[in-house]
N, C-alpha and C positions, 0 to 999 in steps of 0.2 A: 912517322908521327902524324894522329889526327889532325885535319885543319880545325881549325878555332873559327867555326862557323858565326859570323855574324849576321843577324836574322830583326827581320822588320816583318810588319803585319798589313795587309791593305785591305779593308771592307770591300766587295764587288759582290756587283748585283749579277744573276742569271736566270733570267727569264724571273718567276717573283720572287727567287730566293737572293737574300743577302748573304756572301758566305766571307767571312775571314780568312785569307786566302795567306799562306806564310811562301818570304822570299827570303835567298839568303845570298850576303855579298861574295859573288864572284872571284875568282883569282883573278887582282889589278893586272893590268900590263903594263909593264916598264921594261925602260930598255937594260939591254945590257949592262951598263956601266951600273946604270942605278941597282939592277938585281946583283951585282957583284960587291957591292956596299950593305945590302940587307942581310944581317947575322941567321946564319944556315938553320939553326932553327926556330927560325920565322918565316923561311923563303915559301911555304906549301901554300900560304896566301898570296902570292906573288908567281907571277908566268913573265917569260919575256915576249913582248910584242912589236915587232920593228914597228919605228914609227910614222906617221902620217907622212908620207912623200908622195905628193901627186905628180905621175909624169905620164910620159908617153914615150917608149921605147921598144924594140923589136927584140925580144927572148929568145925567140932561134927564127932560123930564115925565113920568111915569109910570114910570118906573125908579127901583128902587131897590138901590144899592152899598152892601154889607157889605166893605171896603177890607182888606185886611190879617189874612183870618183864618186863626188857625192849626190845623193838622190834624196830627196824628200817625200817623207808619208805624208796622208793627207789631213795628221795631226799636228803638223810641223818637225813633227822628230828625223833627225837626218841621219841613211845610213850610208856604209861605205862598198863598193863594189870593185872587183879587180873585170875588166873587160879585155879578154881575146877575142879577134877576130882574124882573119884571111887578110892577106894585102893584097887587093882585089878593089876594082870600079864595080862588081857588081853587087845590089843587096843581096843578103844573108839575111839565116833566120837565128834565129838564138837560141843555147840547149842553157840553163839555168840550174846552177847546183845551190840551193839552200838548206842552209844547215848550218847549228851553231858549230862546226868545227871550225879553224879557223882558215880566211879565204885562199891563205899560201902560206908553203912549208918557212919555218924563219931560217934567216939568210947565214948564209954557211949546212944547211941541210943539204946534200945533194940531190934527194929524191924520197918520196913516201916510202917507209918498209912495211908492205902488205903480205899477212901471212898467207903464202899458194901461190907467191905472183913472183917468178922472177926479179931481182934487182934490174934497175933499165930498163925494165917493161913498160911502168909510167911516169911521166916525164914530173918536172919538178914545178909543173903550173899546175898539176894537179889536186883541187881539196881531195880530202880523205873520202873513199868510197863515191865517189862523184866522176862523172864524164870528164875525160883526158883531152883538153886544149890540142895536148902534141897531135892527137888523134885528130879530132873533129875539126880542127882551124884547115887542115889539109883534104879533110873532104867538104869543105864546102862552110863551115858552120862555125856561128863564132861561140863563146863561150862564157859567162858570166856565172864568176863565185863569188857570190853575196854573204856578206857581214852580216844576218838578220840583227832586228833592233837589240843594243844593247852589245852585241857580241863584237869582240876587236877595238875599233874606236865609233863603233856605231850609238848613239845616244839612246837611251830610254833602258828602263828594265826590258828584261827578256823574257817574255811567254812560250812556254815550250807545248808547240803541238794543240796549241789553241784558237778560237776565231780570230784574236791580233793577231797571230801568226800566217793565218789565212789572208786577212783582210792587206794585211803588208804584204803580201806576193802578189797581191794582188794591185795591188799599185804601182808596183816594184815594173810588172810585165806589162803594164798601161804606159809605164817612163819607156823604159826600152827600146822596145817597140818601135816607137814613135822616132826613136833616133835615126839620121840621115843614114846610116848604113845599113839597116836593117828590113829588111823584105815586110814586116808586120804581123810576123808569126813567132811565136815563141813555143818554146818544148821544155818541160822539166826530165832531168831523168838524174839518175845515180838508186844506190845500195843503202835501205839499214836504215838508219836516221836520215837520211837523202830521199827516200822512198816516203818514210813517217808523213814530211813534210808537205808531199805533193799531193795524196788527196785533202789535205786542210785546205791549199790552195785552189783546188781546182773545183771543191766544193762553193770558192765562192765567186765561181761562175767567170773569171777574167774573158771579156772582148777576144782578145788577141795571143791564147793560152788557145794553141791547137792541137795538142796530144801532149802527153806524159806517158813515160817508161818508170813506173816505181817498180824495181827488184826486189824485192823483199824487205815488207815492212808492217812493225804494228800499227793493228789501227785500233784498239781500245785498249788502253795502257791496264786500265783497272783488273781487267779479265784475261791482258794479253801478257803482263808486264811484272807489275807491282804488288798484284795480290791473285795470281793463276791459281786457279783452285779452292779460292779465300786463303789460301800458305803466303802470309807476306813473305817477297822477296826484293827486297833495297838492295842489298849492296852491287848488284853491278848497275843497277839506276846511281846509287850513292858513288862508284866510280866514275860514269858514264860524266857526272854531274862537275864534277873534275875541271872538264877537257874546256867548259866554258870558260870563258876572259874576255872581259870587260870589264869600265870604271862603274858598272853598275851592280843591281844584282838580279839573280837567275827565281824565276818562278821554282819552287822547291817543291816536286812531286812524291819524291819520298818522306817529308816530314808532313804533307797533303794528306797520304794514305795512312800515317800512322792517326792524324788525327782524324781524316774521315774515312772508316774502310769501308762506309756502308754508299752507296750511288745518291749523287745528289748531282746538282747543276755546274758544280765544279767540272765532275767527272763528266758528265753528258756533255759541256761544252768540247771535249777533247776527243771527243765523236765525228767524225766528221757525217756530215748530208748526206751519202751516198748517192741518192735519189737525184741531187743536182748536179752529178757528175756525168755530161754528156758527149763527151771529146773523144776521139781513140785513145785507148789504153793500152798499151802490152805491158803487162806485168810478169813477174815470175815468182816461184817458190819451191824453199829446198823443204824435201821432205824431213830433213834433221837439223832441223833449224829454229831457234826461238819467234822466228820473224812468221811460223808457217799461216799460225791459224790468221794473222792480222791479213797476211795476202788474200789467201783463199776466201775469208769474210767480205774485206772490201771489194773483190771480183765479183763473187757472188749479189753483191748490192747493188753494185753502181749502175745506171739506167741507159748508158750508154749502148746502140744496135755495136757499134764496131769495137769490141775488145777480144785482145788472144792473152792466155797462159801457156807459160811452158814451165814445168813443175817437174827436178832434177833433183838428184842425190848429190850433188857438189857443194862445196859451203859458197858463200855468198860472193868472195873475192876471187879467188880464181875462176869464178861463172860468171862474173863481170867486166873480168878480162881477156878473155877466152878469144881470140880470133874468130871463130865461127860465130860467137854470139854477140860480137859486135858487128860484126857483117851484117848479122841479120838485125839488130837493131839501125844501121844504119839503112835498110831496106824502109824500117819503120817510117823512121824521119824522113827520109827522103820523097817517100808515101804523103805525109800530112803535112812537114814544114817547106816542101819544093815543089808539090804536088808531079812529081814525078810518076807516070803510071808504067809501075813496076811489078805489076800482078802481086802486087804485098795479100791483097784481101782470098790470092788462094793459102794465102797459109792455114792451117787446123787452127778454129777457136780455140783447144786444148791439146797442147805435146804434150806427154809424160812418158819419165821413164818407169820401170816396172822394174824395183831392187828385186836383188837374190842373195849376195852372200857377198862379204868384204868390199869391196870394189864393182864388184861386178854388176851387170845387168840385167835385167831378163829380154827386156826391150827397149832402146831408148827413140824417144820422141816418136811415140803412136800418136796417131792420129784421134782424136773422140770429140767430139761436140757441144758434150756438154759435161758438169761436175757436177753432185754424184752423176755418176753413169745409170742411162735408163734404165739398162739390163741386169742391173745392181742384183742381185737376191743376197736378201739379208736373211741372214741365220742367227739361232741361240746356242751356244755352247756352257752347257751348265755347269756351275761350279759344284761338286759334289768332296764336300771335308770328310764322308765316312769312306770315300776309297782312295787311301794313301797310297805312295807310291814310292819306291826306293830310292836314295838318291844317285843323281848321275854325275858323268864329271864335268858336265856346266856348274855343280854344284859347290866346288872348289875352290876354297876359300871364303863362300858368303857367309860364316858363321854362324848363328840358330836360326836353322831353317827349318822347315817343312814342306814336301811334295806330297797334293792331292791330287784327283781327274777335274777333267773336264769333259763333259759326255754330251749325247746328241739331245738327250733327252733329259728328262725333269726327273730328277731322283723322287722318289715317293716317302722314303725316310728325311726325316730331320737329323742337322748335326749339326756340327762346327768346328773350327780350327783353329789358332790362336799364335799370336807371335808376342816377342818383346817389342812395346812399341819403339825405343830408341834403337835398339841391335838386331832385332829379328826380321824376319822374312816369311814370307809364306810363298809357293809355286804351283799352279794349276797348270796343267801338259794336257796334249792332245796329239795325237798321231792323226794323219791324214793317210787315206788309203789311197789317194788318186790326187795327181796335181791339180793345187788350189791356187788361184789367184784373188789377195786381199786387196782393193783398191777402194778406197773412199775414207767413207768416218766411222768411227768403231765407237761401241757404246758399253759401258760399262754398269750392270744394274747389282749394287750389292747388301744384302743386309746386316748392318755391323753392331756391335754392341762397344763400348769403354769401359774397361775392369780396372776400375782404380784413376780412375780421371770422368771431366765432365766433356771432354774435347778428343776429335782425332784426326791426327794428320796424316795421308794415306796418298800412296808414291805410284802409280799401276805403270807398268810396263809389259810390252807386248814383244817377246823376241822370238827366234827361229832358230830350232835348235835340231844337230843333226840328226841322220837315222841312226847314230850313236850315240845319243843323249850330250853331243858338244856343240856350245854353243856357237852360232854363227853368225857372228855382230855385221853389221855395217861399217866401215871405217872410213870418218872422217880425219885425214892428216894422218893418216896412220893409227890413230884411236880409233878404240872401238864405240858403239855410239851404243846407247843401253838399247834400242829398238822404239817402236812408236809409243809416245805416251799418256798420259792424264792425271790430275791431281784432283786432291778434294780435300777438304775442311770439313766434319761434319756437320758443326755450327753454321756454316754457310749451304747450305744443301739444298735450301728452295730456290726454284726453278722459275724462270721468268718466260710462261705459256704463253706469251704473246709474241716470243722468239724461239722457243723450242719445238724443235720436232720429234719427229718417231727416232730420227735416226739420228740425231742433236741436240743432247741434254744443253742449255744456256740457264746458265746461273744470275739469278736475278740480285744479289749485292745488295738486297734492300733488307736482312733480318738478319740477326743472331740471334739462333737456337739452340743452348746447351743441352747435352745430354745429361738425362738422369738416371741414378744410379739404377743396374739390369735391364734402360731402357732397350728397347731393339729397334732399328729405322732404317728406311731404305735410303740409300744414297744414288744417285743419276751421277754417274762421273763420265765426263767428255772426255775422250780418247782421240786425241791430234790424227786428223788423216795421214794416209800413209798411201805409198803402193808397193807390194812386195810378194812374189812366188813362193809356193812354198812345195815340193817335189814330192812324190810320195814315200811315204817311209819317213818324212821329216816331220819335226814337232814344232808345234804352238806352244809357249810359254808365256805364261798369266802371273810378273811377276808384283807381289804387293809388299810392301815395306811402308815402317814408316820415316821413312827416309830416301832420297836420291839418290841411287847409285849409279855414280859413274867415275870412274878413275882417271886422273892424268887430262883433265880437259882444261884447255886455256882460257877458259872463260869463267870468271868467278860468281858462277851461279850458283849462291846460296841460297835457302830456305829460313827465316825461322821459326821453325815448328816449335809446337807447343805438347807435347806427347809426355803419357805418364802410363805407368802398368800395362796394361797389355790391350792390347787391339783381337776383337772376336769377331770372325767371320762364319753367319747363320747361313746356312744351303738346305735345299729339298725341303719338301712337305710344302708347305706355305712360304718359305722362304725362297720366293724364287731368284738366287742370286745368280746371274749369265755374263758372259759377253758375248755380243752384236755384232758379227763378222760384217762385211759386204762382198761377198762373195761375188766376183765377174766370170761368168760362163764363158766358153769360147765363144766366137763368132762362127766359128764353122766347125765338126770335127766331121772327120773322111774314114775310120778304123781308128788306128794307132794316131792320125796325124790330126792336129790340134793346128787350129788357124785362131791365133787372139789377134 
């Protein structure tokens, strides 16, 4: 059953705009007895939240829990905090998880269930996706899961991913701090909405905020999240939206976008600074991951001389927990909140691993220096609709399809190709004669037409298919992952040149532009980095739909598209339609033998 969203309106100013800004109440927290009283369908507005008990007790040996303490903003609004620490005379530094998830699991839960993570892996002081107390109390560090405002029995509405949200970590790690146990350093680190958080925070510059670890996180909701491609997508924002509880209510991002899709100060406030962000950072990012581009963007910006990536094919939670990669994040911390000199700074600015097929890898955690790679060469592979091509058994089951090339060069004729916009497909292939290595951002240039609509919704995927035309997914969990990808709106198609490059279309969110009837127009669609081999004798696959394909994925990433009649894809003559490999050469070849 839907909840029965209850919604209020607030005027706020941004920078000179006044925008009406819509919030909606929260799922209450009540205790148990009382949720056992509320008739079952009415309970969706209702979550149970133990309640206020401030103590101070020991959860497993040598830890000790301060439950329920209250901290004050610097607006008067008071939130709530659980504190771990070591049982220990000597100062600690503090690793800080905020997020509106709630600061601990309710009582009778035994422990979080994280999908890739053994049961009893993390312990039950753990918030969701955040640094493990059971872990870090025992090497040294104490731990603080924070209620942000609003959320639990924290007072105020709750701003999601904006400058209050910033501005209250930032207070938050000025209280802290200062407290008699604490050495006078603090770290943010955790996954996902734990990551989102931390450059808000760190953008607004805290005293005693001495590194953050964000793992994978967006950092422009509009571009990254809620409308990828201009394709609104809500509902797993509109589930995500859920998890929050409090007696107040939740800043409403997806009823935001439905009424402003276009960039305004709303949206820019949920930007963070980049440029203010000067602390160590180790970040990461998975190559099949919704969180990829928000990482790699905010890496790429932040002004910071000491930041490292390590950029993996694992999904977020079992690389979070990972024994080896918490080892090496406790290297981090140990680095910047103990100042322990522990040769942290020979690690490589940039690990990545280099996929190949299912599981597998080509390389994991090379070394490189910088993203994109200097030695990058970027190539065009043309889309050519007058040389069809038979179908193979990747083909299997996609329903009305179509297979064209994809060739080195610029076809000299004019053509095109056509699909059902709701049910059909289209695939462009390429054979590689010599092992290719694709690492970086892929660009996609194409010129489309709408037969029987003024709008198109347009799904590109980039997969790797064998020297027998089968396809060769990546598998996350066991699923197979469609390959690297990109989306587009064609009403949203202008380009924001004051962010875009040669090899990075950025979509500037400021125009709707229909199409008219036989128009033809180029579209710039962004293709999510990637890194992945591809052997000889194997194929590239360009696949375009106007729809998402992907089967049997846990996560309910919807679309909704707007598609009518058919989608026409124009190639050769003047229609230079391509994609934009980034090709990385070896570093050394000897004959036969290949040094990457």
């Amino acid at each position: 059953m839907a909840r029965n969203l209850i919604i209020k309106t607030k005027m706020k100013k941004f920078g000179d705009e006044e925008i009406e800004c819509i919030y909606t109440k929260m799922r209450e927290p009540v205790t148990m007895e009382e949720l056992e009283k509320i008739p079952v369908e009415e309970r969706e507005n209702y979550d149970y939240l133990p309640p206020l008990n401030p103590r101070t007790y020991i959860p497993e040996d040598g830890i000790l829990c301060e439950q329920d303490v209250p901290v004050k903003m610097r607006d008067g609004v008071t939130i709530y905090v659980d504190l771990y620490r070591p049982i220990t005379e000597e100062k600690v530094p503090v690793i800080i998880s905020w997020s509106f998830y709630g600061k601990r699991p309710f009582e009778g839960q035994s422990e979080w269930k994280v999908m890739g993570v053994p049961p009893g892996t993390i312990s039950n002081m753990s918030k969701f996706e955040s640094p493990d107390p059971g872990f870090w109390c025992r090497q040294g560090y104490a731990v603080a899961n924070v209620d942000p405002r609003g959320i639990g029995h924290s007072e105020g509405d709750f701003e999601q991913f904006g400058t209050q949200d910033g501005r209250d970590g930032y207070d938050f790690i000025e209280w802290v701090t200062a407290q008699h146990w604490c050495n006078g350093k603090a770290g943010l680190s955790g996954n996902s909405c734990v990551a989102m958080t931390q450059w808000r925070i760190a953008a607004q510059q805290p005293p005693h905020l001495a590194a953050i670890a964000p793992w994978e996180g967006t950092s422009d909701l509009i571009r990254e999240s809620l409308g990828e491609g201009g394709i609104p997508a809500t509902s797993f924002v509109n589930l995500v939206l859920q998890e929050a509880v409090g007696p107040n209510y939740i800043d409403n991002t997806s009823l935001m976008y439905q009424k402003y899709p276009c960039m305004n100060g709303y949206w820019a406030d949920k930007i963070p600074d980049f440029s203010k962000i000067r602390i160590p950072v180790y970040a990461t990012s998975c190559w099949n991951h919704f969180h990829l581009r928000g990482s790699m963007t905010a890496f790429r910006k932040i002004r910071t001389t000491k930041k490292w990536m390590r950029c993996h094919r694992d999904f977020e939670w079992p690389d979070a927990y990972n024994p080896k990669n918490l080892q090496d994040l406790k290297l981090f911390f140990d680095r910047y909140l103990k100042d322990v000199r522990n040769g942290w700074e020979l690690t490589p600015r940039y690990r990545i691993e280099v996929q190949d097929a299912y599981e597998f890898c080509a390389q994991t955690d090379r070394p490189e220096n910088e993203f994109p790679l200097k030695r990058t060469q970027y190539r065009k592979l043309y889309l050519n609709a007058a040389n069809t091509c038979d179908l193979k058994p990747a083909d299997k089951d996609m329903g009305e399809s179509a297979n064209a090339a994809l060739e080195n060069n610029q076809p000299e004729n004019e053509a095109s190709i056509s699909y059902d916009s709701e049910k059909g497909l289209v695939n462009f292939d390429y054979t590689f004669d010599e092992d290719t290595e694709i690492t970086g951002f892929l660009k996609m240039r194409l010129w489309v037409e709408a037969d029987g609509h003024d709008d198109m919704d347009m799904f590109v995927n980039v997969q790797k298919l064998s020297t027998k035309g089968e396809w060769l997914p990546m598998t996350i969990f066991g699923e197979p992952h469609p390959g690297a990808w990109g989306k587009m709106r064609a009403s949203r198609r202008k380009q924001d040149e004051s962010q875009a490059k040669d090899w990075l279309p950025v979509m500037s969110y400021s125009d709707i532009e229909k199409l008219a009837p036989g128009e033809i127009v180029p579209v710039d669609i962004e293709i999510w980095p990637t890194s992945r081999i591809w052997h000889k004798g194997q194929q590239l696959r360009v696949q375009i739909s106007g729809r998402y394909i992907r089967e049997n994925w846990f996560e309910p990433l919807i679309w909704d598209t707007d598609n009518h009649g058919r989608h026409i894809i124009h190639t050769g003559g003047k229609y230079d339609s391509y994609l934009q490999i980034p090709v990385i050469p070896p570093r050394f070849q000897d004959g036969d033998c290949i040094y990457r």
